[in-house]
N, C-alpha and C positions, 0 to 999 in steps of 0.2 A: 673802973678805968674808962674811960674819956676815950671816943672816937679818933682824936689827935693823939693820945697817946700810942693809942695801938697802931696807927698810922707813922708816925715816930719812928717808932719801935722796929718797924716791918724795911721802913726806908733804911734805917740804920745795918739792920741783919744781911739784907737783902747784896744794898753798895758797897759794906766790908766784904762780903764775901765774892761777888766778882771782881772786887779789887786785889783779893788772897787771892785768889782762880786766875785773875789773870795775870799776878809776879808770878804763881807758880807753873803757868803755862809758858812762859819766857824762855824758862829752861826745859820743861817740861814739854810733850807732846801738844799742839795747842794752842787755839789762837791767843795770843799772851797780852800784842795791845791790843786787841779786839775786847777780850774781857776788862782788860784796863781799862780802859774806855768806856766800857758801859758802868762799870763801878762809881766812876767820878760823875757818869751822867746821872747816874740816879743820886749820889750822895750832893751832888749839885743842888738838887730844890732843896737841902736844908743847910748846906756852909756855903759862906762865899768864896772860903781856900779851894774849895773841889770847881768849883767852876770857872776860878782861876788857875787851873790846870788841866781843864779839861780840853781846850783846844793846844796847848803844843802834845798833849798826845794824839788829839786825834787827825791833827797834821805830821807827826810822826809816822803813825799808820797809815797815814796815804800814800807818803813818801815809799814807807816799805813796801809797799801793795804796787806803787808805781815802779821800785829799783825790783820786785820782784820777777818782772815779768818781760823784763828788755833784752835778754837774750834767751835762747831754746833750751839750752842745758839747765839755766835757774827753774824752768815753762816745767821742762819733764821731771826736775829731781821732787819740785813741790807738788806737783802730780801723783810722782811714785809713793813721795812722805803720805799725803793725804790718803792714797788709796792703802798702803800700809798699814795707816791707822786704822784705815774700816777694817782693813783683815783680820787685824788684833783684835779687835771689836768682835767680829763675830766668832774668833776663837773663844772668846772670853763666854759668849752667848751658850756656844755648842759644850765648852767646859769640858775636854773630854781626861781620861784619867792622866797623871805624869806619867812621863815616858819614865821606862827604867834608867836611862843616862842622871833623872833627875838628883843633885846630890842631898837632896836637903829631906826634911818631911813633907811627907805627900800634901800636909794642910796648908805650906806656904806655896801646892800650885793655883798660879791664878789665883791671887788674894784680890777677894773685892768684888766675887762672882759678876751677877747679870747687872747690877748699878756699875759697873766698871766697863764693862762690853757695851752697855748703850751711851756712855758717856763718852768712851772712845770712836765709836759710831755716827754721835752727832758731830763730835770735834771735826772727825772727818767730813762728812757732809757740809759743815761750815768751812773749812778748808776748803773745801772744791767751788763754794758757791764764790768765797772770797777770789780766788785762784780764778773763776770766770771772769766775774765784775772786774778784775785788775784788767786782765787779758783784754776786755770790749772797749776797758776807756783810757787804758796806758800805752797799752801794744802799740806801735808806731809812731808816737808822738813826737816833734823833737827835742821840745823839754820834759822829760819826765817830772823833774824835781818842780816844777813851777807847774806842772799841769793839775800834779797832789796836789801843791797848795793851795791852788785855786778851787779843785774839788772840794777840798776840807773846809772851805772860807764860805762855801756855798753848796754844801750836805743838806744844810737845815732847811733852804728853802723850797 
């Protein structure tokens, strides 16, 4: 197998699955167009549909990064989500045994052990670093919505 294939192969596995990761972070705990975003950047060097979608998401995600941060109750709730998440995170790490309340069998506490605790972990930490970078370049702006755009039109350079 060929160099190019394996190479293929790696882009393919790699861009499907931050593009799963990132629709199931949507709903899920998680930066949702963050991973969507990186799924269509990496599936970009081999289709040209991924890289013709690749920028209204990642002007979408500015947007959101910029409407998240325009007042102090949005500032602290994604704060508290983020720090949350780490907690979980280290719950998941520490594992301790189910509590007697639990109703189910003890094998479905914390399913997903220490790869669950560190993935909630970094979620968080990329939460908080997002959650800064909004804060330094949206926080007071007077257009938020055209400030994203302009960000996102000018990431790359």
């Amino acid at each position: 197998m060929g160099l190019k294939v394996v190479r293929r192969v790696a882009i393919e596995v790699l861009g499907w699955t931050l593009v799963l990761a990132g629709i199931a972070a949507l709903v899920l705990p998680g930066p949702g167009l963050l991973g969507l975003f990186a799924g269509l950047a990496v599936l970009s060097q081999q289709y040209e549909w991924a890289e013709r979608r690749l920028q209204p998401v990642k002007t979408a995600a500015y947007k959101s990064a910029a409407d998240s941060v325009q007042t102090w109750p949005r500032i602290l709730m994604s704060v508290a989500g983020a720090l949350t998440l780490g907690a979980m995170g280290v719950l998941w790490l520490v594992s301790p045994a189910a509590p007697a309340w639990w109703p189910v069998r003890e094998s479905w506490w914390l399913i997903g052990g220490w790869a669950t605790g560190v993935t909630l972990i970094v979620s968080s930490l990329i939460a908080l670093a997002v959650i800064a970078y909004s804060f330094r370049t949206f926080r007071g702006v007077d257009d938020p919505e055209a400030a994203a755009e302009r960000a996102s039109m000018h990431a790359d350079d």
